[in-house]
N, C-alpha and C positions, 0 to 999 in steps of 0.2 A: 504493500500500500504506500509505505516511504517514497519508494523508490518510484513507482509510479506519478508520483506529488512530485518528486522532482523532476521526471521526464518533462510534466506537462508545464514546469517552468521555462524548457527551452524553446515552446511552443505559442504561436500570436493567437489561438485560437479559445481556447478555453477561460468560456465566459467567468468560472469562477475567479481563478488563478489570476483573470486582466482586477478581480475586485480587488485583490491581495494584493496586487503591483501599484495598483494607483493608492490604497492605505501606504504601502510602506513608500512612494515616495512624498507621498503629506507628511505623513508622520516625521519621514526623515529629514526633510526640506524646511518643512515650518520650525521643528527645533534648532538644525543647523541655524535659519534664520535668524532666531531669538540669539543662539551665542557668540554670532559673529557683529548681531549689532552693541553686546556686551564688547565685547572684542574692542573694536572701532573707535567706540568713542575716543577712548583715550586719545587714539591719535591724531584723531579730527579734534581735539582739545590742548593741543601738546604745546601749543603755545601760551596756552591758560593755565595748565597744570607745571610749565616751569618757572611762571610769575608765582604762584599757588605754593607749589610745596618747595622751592629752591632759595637760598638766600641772595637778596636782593644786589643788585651793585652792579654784576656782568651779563646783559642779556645771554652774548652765546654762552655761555659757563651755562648758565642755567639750562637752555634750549638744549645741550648738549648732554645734561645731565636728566633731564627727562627722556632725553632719546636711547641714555644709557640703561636707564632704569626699563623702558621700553625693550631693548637686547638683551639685559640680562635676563629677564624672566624668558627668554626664549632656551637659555641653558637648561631648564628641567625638559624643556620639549624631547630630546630622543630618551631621556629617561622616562615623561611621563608614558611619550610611544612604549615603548617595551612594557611597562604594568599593565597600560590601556590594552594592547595589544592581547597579551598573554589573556587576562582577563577572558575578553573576548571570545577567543580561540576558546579560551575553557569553557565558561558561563553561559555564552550566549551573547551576542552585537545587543540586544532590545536593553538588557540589563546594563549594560556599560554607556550606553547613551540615554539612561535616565541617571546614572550616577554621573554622566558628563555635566549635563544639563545644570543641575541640584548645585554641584560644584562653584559651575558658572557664574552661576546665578550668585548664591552668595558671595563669591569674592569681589564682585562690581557692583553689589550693591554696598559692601563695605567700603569701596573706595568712597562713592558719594557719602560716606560722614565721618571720614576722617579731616580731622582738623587741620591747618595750613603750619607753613612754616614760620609765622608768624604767630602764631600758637604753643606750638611746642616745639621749635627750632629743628634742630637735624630728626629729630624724631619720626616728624612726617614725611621725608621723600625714603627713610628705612623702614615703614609703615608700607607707605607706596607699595614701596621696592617687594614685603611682603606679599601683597594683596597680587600683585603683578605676576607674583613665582606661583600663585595657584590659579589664575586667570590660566597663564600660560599650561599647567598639567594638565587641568580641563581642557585646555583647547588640544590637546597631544592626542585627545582619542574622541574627540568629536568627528574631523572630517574621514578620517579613516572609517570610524563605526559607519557613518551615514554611507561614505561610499558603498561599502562592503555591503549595507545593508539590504541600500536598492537594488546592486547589480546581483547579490543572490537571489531576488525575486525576478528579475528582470529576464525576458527572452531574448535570447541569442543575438535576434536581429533586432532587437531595438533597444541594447543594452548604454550604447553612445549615445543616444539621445535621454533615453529616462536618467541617468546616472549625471548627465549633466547638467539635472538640477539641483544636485550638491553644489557646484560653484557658482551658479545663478542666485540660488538663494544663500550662498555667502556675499556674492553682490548686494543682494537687494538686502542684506542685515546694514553692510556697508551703506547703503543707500538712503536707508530709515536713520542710520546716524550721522550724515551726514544734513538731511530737510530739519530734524531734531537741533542741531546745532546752528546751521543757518538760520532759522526761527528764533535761537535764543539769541544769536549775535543783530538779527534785524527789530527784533522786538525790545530787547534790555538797553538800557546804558552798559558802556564799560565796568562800572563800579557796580551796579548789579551784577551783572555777567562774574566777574571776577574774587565777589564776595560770596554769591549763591548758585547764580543760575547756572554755573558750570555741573555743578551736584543733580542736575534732572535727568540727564542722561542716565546715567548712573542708578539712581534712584528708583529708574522706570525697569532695572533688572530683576525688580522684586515680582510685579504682577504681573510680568512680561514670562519668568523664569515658572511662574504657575502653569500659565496657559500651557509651555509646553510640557511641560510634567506631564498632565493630564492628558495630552493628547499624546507623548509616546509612552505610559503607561497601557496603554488599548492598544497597543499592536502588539502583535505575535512573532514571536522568529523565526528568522528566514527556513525554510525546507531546505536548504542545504547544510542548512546548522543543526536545524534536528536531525536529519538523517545520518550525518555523523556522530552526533552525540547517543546516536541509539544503536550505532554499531559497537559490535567487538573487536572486530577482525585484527586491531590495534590502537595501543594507549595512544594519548595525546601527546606532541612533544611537549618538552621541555621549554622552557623561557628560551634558554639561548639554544636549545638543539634545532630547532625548527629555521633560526636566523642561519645558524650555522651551513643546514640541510640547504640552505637555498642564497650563499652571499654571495655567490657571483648573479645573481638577480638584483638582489639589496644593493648590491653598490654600483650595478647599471642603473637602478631606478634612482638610488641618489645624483647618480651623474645629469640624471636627465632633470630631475626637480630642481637643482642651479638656480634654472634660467626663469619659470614656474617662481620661484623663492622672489628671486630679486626683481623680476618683473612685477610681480602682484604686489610686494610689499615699498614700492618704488613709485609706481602707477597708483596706486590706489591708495596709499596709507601716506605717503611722505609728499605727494603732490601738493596738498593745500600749502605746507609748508614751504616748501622748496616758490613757491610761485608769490606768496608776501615776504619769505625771506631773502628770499635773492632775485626775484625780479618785482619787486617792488608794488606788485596786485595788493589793492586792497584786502585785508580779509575775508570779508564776504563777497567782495568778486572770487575771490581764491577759492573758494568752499564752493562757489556757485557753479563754477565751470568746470569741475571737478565734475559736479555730477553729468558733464557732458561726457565724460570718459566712461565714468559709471552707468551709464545709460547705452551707451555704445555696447559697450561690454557685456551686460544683460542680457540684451537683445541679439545679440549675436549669439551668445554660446549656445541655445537649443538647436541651432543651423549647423554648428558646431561640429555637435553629436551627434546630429541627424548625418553630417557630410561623413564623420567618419565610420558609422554604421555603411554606407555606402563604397566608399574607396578604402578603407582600411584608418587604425591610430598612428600607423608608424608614417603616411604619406602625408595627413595632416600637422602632425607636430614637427617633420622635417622641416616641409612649407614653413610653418609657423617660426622658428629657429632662422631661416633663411631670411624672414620679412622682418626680422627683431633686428638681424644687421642691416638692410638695407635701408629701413624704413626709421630709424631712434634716432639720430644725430638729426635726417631733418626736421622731424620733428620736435626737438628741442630748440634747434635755431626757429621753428615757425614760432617757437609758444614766445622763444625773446622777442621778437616779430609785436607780441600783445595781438587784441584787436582779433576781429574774425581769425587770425591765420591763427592764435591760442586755441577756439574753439576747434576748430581741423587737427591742429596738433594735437590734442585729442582724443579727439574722434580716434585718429590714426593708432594712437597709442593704445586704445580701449579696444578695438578691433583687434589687433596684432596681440594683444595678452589675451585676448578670448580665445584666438586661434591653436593659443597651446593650453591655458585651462578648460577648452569644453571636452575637450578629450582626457589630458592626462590623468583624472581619479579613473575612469574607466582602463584607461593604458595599467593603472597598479594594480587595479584589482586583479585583472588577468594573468597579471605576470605571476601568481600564486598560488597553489592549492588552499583548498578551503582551510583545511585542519589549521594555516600557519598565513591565511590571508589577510588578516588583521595586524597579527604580528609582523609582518613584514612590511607589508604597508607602512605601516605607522612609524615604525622606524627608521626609515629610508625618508618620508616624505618629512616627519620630524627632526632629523636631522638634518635635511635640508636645509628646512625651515630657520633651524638654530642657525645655523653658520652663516648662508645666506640672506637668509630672509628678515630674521630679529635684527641682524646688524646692518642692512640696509640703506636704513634712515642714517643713522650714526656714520656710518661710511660716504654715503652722500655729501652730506655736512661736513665732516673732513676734509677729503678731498676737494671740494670745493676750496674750503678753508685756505687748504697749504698747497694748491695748485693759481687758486683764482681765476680758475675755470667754470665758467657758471656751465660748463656743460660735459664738466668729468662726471655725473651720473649716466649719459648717455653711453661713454667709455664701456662700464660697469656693465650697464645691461646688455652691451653687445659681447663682452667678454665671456660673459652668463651662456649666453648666445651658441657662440662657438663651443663652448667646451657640450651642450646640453644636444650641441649637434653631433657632436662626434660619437658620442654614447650611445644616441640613436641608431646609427650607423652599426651597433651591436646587437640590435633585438631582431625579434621577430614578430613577425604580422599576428593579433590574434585574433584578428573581428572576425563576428557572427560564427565562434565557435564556442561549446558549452565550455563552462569554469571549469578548472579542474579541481574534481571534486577524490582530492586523496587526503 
């Protein structure tokens, strides 16, 4: 009977099973959603939060020092990967993405009422710095759970399109904290904004972090997870046997999430920044054309999934790697440009990061058998993440700094570029064929 439940997951036909697909990708999508707008804010605040909890005197000291505290909590990410993971692989995906959630939830509502540094002096950006190092575990086994969770419901052929509303609706978290912050910087004074109104983001992780409790409480897990967990045939691995069993996979898939790392977290996280701090945007112009990129970006990646269910993951992310060099430098010199050619540059940028996020969660999943698909995942794309992606911003800003290049991040993200090509360069094709379920 299992095993028959899971044939009919590889199949578009089966009226039940299409109910099951569309639950777990709500399920998986709407909570993703909630913790990637926890996520976000921060960084769409990061110039509020280094007046707030940094001592006063050196703009960039501070700006810096929020961006640091932003990179380090990304250190527990390939550790939170690996418990997340393991987890997982054991328990069940449904189980680890309500413990994700729960986590979430609480650490970013404690940001919003921790007191400033004017308060209690160094105390609040090592508060921060706390709150941040479990933001960050939490987030080490959300996108992996979520991936993993749709593409085990998900049929063969339409696994690149459903899966890539994991990254969609990590946009659109991104996107709800971005209108949320725009709204308070067009509606407050500075001295509202900077006394209170920075804490509503934050604050809204309380009744945000219920909703989705409640809604991934009601799902069930995937048929490829029960079917293994009701087998004998063999124990589950180990934490690290299972990485072991499979690291020349794990350290392809790191190579390829590089570029994934510093694009997303470069594009989407550090823009508003980079665009009032070094080309002189107002802030809420800065926020506001942001969501042109975040918009773009959205929109594209179900095209995305759908293109790479069609031609294969490995043609699209080559593409995709290909159009990050060719296409990043001019689009930095358009956005110095200002003016229409900022909104184009963009667009440009939000397009060319879709092009390699609507596919890559599905590209991980498959690169892995079930028993160790979480596990592997998580660690590969979290450690990315840490190296890459948490230091980012931080490297951005540097570099700028001690170059005086207002366009060494484009550098950076082509450098991401090449190396995430050449890796590609080592996989193999896996669309429209069933998971491997050992």
């Amino acid at each position: 009977m299992v095993v028959a439940e899971v044939e009919l997951q590889g199949t578009d036909t089966s009226k039940e099973i299409s109910t099951s697909v569309k639950k777990a990708v709500v399920g998986a999508a709407i909570g993703n959603l909630i913790e990637w707008f926890d996520y976000a804010s921060y960084g769409y605040l990061a110039v509020v939060i280094a007046t707030v909890f940094f001592a006063p005197g050196n703009a960039t000291a501070a700006l810096l020092g929020a961006f640091a505290v932003f990179s380090v909590s990304f250190i527990v990410r390939p550790i939170g990967g690996l418990i997340w993971g393991h987890l997982g692989d054991k328990i069940g995906r449904k189980r680890v993405l309500v413990l994700t959630i729960i986590i979430m939830s609480m650490s970013t509502f404690a940001i919003g009422i921790l007191p400033g540094y004017a308060a209690i002096g160094v105390m609040a950006p090592l508060l921060l710095l706390v709150c941040r190092l479990v933001q960050g575990f939490s987030a080490s086994g959300e996108y992996a759970g979520a991936a993993s969770f749709i593409s085990e419901y998900a049929p063969n052929s339409r696994r690149g399109l459903l899966v890539s509303m994991v990254p969609t609706s990590t946009a659109a978290g991104l996107m709800l904290a971005v209108i949320i912050v725009s709204l308070l910087e067009f509606n407050l004074t500075k001295e509202a904004l900077y006394s209170w109104g920075w804490r509503i983001p934050f604050l809204l992780s309380g009744p945000l972090g219920i909703i989705g409790l409640l809604i991934r409480l009601k799902l069930e897990d995937t048929p490829l997870f029960k079917e293994m967990d009701r087998s004998e045939k063999k124990p589950k691995p180990s934490l690290f046997q299972g990485v072991k069993q499979n690291r020349k996979q794990v350290l392809i898939a790191f190579g390829v999430i590089c570029l994934n790392a510093v694009g997303f977290y470069t594009i989407l996280s550090y823009m508003p920044t980079y665009l009032t701090q070094e080309l002189g945007f107002g802030v809420m112009k800065g926020i506001l054309i942001t969501l042109v990129s975040l918009g773009t970006y959205v929109l594209v990646l179900p095209f995305v999934g759908m293109l790479a269910d069609r031609i294969g993951r490995k043609p699209v992310l080559i593409g995709a790697s290909i159009m990050f060099v060719l296409f990043t430098y001019p689009a930095f010199w358009l956005l110095s440009i200002g003016g229409p050619y900022a909104i184009l540059a963009l667009v440009m940028l939000g397009f060319v990061l879709a092009g390699n996020d609507g596919v890559l969660a599905t590209f991980l999943t498959e690169m892995f058998p079930t028993s160790v698909r979480f596990s592997c995942f998580a660690l590969s794309f979290n450690t990315g993440n840490a190296i890459f992606g948490g230091t980012a911003p931080l490297i951005a800003t540097f570099l700028i700094a001690k170059t005086g290049n207002t366009f060494a991040p484009a550098f950076y993200l082509m450098g991401a570029a090449v190396i995430a090509f050449v890796f590609l360069l080592m996989t193999k094709e896996t669309a429209n064929k069933p998971l491997r379920n050992e």
